[in-house]
C-alpha positions as CSV (number, residue, x, y, z in Angstrom):
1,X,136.7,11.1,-97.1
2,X,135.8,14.5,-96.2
3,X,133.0,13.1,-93.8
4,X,134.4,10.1,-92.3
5,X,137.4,12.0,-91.5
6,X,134.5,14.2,-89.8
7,X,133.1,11.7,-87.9
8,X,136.4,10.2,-86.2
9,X,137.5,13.8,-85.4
10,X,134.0,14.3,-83.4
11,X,134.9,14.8,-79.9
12,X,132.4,11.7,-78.2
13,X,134.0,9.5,-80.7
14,X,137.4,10.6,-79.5
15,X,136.3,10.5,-76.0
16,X,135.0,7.0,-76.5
17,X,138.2,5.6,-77.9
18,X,140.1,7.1,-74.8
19,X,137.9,5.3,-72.6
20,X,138.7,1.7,-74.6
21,X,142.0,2.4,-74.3
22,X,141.8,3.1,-70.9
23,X,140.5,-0.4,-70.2
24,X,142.1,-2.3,-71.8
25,X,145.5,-1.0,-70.7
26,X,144.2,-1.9,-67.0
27,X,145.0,-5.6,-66.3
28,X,143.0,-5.2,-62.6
29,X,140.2,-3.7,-64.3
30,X,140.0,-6.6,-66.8
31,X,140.4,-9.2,-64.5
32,X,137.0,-8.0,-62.2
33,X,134.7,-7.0,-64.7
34,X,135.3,-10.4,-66.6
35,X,137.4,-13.1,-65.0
36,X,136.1,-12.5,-61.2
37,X,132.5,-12.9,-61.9
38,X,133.2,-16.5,-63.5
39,X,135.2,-17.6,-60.9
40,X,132.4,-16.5,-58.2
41,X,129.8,-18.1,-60.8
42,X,132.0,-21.5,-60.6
43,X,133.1,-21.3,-56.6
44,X,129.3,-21.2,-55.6
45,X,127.7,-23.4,-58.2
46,X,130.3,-25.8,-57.4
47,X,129.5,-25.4,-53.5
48,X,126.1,-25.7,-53.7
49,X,125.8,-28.0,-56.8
50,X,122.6,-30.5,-56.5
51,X,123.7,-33.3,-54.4
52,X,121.9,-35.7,-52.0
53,X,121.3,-33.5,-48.5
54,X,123.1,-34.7,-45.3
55,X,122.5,-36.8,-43.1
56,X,121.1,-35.1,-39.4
57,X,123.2,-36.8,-36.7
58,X,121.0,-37.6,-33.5
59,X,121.9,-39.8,-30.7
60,X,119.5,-42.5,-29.2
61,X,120.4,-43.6,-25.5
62,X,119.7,-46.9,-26.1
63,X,118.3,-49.6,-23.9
64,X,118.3,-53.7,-24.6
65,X,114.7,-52.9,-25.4
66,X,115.3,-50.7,-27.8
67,X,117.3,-52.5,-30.3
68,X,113.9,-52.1,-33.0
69,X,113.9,-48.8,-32.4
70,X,117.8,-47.9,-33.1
71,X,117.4,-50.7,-36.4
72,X,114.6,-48.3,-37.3
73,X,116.6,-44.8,-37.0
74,X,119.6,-46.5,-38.6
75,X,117.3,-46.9,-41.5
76,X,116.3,-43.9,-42.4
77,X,118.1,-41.7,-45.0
78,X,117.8,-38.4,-43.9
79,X,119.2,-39.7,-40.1
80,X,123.0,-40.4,-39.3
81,X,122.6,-42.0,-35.7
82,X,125.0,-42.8,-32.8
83,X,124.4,-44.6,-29.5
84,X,125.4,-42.7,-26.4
85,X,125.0,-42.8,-22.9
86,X,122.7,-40.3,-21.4
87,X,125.8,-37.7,-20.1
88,X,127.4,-38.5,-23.8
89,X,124.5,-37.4,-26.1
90,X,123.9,-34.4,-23.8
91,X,127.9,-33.2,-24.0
92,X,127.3,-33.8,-27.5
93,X,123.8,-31.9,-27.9
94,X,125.8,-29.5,-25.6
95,X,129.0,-29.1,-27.7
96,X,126.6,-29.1,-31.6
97,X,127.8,-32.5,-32.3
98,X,123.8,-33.6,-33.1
99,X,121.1,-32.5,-33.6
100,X,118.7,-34.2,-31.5
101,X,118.8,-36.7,-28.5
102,X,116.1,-39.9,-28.3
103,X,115.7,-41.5,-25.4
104,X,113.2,-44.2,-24.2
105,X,111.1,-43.2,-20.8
106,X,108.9,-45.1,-18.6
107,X,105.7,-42.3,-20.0
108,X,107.1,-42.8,-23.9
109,X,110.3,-41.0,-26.0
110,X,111.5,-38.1,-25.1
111,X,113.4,-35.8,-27.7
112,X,115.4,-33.1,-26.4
113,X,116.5,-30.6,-29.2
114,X,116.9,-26.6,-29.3
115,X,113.5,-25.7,-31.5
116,X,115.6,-23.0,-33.3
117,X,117.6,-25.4,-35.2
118,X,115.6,-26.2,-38.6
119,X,117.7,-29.3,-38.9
120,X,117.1,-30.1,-35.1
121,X,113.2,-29.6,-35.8
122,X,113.7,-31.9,-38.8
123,X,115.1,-34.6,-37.2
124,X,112.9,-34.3,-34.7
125,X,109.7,-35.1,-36.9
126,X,111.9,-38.0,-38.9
127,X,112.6,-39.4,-35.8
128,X,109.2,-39.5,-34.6
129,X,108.0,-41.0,-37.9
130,X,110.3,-43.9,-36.9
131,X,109.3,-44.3,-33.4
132,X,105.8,-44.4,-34.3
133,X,106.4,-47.0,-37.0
134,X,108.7,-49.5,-34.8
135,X,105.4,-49.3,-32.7
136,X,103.4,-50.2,-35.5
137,X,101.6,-47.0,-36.7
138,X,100.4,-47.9,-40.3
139,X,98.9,-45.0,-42.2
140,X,95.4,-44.4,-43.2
141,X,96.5,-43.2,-46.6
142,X,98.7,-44.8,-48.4
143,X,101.7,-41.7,-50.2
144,X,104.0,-41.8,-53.5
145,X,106.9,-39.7,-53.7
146,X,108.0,-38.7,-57.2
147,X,111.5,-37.0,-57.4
148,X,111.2,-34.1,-59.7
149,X,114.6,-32.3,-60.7
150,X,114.5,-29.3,-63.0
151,X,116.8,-26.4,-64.2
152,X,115.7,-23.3,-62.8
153,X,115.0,-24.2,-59.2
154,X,118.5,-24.6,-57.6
155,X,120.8,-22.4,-56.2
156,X,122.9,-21.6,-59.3
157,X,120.1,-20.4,-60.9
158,X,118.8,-18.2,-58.3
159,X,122.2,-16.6,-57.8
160,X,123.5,-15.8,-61.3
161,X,121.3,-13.2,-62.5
162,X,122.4,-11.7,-59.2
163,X,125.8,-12.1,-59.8
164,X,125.1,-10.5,-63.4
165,X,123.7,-7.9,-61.6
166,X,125.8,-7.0,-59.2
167,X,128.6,-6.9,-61.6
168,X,126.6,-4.9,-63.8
169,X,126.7,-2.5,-60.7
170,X,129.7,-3.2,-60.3
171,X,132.1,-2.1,-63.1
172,X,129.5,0.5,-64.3
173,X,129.9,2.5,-60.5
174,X,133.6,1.3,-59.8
175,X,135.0,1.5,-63.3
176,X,133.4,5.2,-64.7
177,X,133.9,6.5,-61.2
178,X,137.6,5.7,-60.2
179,X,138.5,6.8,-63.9
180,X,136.7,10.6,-63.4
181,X,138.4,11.1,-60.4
182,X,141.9,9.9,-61.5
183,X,141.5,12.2,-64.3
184,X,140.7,14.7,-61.9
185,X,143.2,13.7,-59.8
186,X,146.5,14.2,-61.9
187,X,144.5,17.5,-63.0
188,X,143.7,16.0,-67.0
189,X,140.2,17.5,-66.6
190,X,141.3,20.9,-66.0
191,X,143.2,20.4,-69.3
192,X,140.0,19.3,-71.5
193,X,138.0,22.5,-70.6
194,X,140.0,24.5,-73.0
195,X,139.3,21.6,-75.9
196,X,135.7,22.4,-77.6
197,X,134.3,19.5,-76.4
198,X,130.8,19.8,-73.6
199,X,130.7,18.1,-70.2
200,X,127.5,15.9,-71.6
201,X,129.7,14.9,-74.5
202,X,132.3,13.6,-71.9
203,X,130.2,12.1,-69.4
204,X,128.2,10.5,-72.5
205,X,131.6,8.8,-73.8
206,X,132.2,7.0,-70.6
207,X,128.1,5.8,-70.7
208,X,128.5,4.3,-74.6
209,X,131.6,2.9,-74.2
210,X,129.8,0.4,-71.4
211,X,128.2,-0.8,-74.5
212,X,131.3,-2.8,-75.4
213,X,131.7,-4.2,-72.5
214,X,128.6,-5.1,-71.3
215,X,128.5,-7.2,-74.6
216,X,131.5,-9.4,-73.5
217,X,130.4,-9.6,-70.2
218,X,127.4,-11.2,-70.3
219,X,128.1,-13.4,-73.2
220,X,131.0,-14.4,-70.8
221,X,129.1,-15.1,-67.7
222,X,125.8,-16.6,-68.8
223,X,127.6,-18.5,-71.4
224,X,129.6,-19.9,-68.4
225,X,126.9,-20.9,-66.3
226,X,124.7,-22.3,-69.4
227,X,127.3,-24.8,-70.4
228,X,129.0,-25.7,-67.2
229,X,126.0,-25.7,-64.6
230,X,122.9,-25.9,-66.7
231,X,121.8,-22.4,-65.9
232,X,118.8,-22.0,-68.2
233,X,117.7,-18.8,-70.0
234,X,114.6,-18.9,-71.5
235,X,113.2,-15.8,-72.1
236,X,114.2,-14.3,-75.7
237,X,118.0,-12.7,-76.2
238,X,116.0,-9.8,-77.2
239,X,114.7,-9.0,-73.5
240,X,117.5,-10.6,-71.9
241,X,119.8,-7.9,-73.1
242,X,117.6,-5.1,-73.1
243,X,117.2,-5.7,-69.4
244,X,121.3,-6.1,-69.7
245,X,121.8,-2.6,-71.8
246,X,119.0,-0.7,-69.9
247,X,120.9,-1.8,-66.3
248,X,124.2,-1.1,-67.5
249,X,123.2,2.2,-68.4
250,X,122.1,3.4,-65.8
251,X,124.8,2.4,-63.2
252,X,127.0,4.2,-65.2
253,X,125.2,7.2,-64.9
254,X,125.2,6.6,-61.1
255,X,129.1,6.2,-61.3
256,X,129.2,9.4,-63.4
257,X,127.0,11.2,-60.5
258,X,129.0,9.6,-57.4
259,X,131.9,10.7,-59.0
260,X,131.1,14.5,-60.3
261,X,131.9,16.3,-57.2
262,X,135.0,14.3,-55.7
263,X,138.5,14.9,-55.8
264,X,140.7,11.8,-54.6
265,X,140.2,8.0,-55.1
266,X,139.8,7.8,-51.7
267,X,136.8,10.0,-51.0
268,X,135.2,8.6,-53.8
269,X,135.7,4.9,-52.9
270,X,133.9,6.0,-49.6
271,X,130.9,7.2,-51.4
272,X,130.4,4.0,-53.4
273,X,130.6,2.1,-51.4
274,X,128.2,4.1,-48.9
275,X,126.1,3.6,-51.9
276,X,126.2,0.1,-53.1
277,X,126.6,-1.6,-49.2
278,X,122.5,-1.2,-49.1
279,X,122.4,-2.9,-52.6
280,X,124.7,-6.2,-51.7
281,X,122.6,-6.6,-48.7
282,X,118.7,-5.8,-49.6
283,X,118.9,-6.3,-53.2
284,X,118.5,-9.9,-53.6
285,X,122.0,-11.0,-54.7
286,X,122.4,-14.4,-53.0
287,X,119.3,-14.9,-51.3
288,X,116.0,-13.1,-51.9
289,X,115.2,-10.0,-51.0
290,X,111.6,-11.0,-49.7
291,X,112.7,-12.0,-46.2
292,X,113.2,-8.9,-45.3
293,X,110.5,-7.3,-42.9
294,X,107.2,-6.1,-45.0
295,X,107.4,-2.5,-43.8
296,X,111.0,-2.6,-45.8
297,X,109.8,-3.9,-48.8
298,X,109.2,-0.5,-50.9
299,X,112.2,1.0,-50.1
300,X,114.3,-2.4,-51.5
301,X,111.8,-2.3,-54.6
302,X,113.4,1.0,-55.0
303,X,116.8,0.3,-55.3
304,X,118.1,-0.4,-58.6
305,X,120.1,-3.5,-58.2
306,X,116.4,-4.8,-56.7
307,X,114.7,-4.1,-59.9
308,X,117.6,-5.1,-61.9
309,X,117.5,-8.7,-60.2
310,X,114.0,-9.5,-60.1
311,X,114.2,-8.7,-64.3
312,X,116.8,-10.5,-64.9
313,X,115.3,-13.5,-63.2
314,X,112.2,-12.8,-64.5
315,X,113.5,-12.9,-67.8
316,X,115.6,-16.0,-67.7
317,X,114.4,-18.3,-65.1
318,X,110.6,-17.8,-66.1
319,X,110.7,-16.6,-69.3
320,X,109.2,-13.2,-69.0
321,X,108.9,-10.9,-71.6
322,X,109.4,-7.2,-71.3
323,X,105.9,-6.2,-70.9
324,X,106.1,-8.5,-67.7
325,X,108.9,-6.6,-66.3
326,X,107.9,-3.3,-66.9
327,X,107.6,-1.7,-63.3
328,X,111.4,-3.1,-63.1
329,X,112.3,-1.4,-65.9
330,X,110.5,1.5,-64.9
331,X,112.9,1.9,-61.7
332,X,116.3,1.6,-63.8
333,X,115.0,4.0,-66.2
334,X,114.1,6.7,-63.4
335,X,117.6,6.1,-62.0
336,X,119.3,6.2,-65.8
337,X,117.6,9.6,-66.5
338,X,117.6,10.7,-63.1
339,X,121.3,9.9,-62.3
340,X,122.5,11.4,-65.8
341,X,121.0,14.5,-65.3
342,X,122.5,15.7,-62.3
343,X,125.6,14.3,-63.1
344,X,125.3,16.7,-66.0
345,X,124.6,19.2,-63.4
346,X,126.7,18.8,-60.4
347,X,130.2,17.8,-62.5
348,X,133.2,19.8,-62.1
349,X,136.2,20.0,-64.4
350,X,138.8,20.5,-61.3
């Protein structure tokens, strides 16, 4: 009895309870680390769920002669066509209306498109295919197509490991930092210096109690996006969440850094998001982080929310293990030990 009553009374274990109740009592904080992410998970996957792609509008100023020609572009799939007079199709070109006008000359067709529209390139070569084939073009080599449709290489499943990630980022900066500096704020720190209790012991609380959390979150998110879209996971659970727990980790010790030296809500929301803007852009949350310029590309591989995606994707999209992630893991470790230690450093009590 003696002991357990030992434990409880030890001050991370009392610090850690604080920081539960804390959370809890916070509706807004609740709502954002685990309602908002599975609403964002059901808004895009329901936007860009797998559907047939549209059809490219394109006009054809159409002759008598050309009445083969327009049967031909009114069959194909990919092509929704119209037929406009000359001045109509180029208001219409003009005004983004289509995509790309055809029109019969005395020398051939003539297609007038902007080349920096991919869809107005597109059409371009589908239209071309059917010009060519009204004029009896037959190929050389006869083709097959073979539709092929399998989880892992839509949309949804590119974007929810980011969206793990990022909301790993997310309530590990926004939710240890806001708290520090509210403390600090209404002047509850100065209060605990006197208690015999160490800054690591303090800053460590707000670290395990992520634990928790992070459990319910990504049981909560990936659970969503498994049943509802198909989202797959197959790497293990094991390396799955040890990418999970090794992430969350260490954006809380960057919250517990960004928020060691300041003293309002406001100069701290200024930091993080100073801090986390670069991540939402270069970091590969809903589109990869490879198009960016080569020159770039160490820098992004630098950033934790970088490494954090590419492992998670890794991991559940192509079934990675750990020892195939390991340079990830290597950046959020450097950023877990790195970050905790000055934190440790650079805190202040008032």
């Amino acid at each position: 009895m003696t002991a357990e009553r030992g434990w409880r009374s030890h001050p991370l274990v009392q610090l850690t309870l604080v920081r539960y109740r804390e959370f809890y009592r916070e509706p807004e904080a609740i709502f954002w680390v685990f309602i908002f992410p599975v609403l964002l998970t059901a808004g895009l996957g329901i936007a860009f769920r797998s559907r047939a792609p549209d059809r490219t509008p394109v006009a054809l100023v159409a002759h008598r002669e050309d009445a083969a020609l327009a049967q031909r572009l009114a069959g194909d799939s990919a092509l929704k066509l119209r037929t406009l007079t000359d001045s109509s199709a180029a208001q219409a070109l003009r005004a983004g209306d289509i995509a790309l006008v055809i029109m019969t000359t005395d020398s051939g067709v003539e297609y007038r498109y902007d080349p920096e529209r991919p869809d107005a390139r597109e059409a371009r070569l589908r239209a071309d295919e059917a010009v060519q084939r009204s004029a009896g073009r037959s190929d050389p080599v006869p083709s097959h197509e073979r539709a092929v449709r399998e989880a892992g290489s839509r949309y949804v499943d590119f974007v929810v490991p980011g969206l793990l990630g990022m909301n790993l980022m997310g309530s590990g900066i926004w939710g240890i930092g806001f708290a520090i500096v509210d403390a600090r704020r209404k002047h509850l720190l100065k209060r605990l210096v006197a208690t015999p209790m160490s800054r690591t012991q303090y800053l460590a609380s707000f670290v395990l109690s992520r634990l928790t959390f992070l459990v319910l979150e990504v049981v909560l998110l990936l659970g969503f996006a498994a049943l509802v879209f198909g989202v797959p996971v197959r790497g293990s659970a094991g390396a799955v969440g040890s990418v999970c727990l090794l992430s969350a980790l260490a954006f809380a010790s960057l919250g517990l850094l960004l928020a060691a030296r300041p003293r309002t809500v406001e100069g701290v929301s200024g930091i993080m998001n100073l801090v986390m803007l670069p991540m939402w852009i270069f970091s590969g949350v809903f589109f990869s982080s490879s198009r960016f310029p080569d020159a770039a590309q160490p820098l992004i591989k630098a950033l934790p929310l970088t490494a954090v995606n590419d492992a998670l994707r890794a991991t559940m999209l192509r079934g990675a293990g750990l020892d195939q992630v390991v340079p990830q893991l290597g950046v959020i470790a450097a950023w877990l030990v790195l970050s905790f230690a000055l934190a440790v450093r650079l805190f202040r009590w008032r």
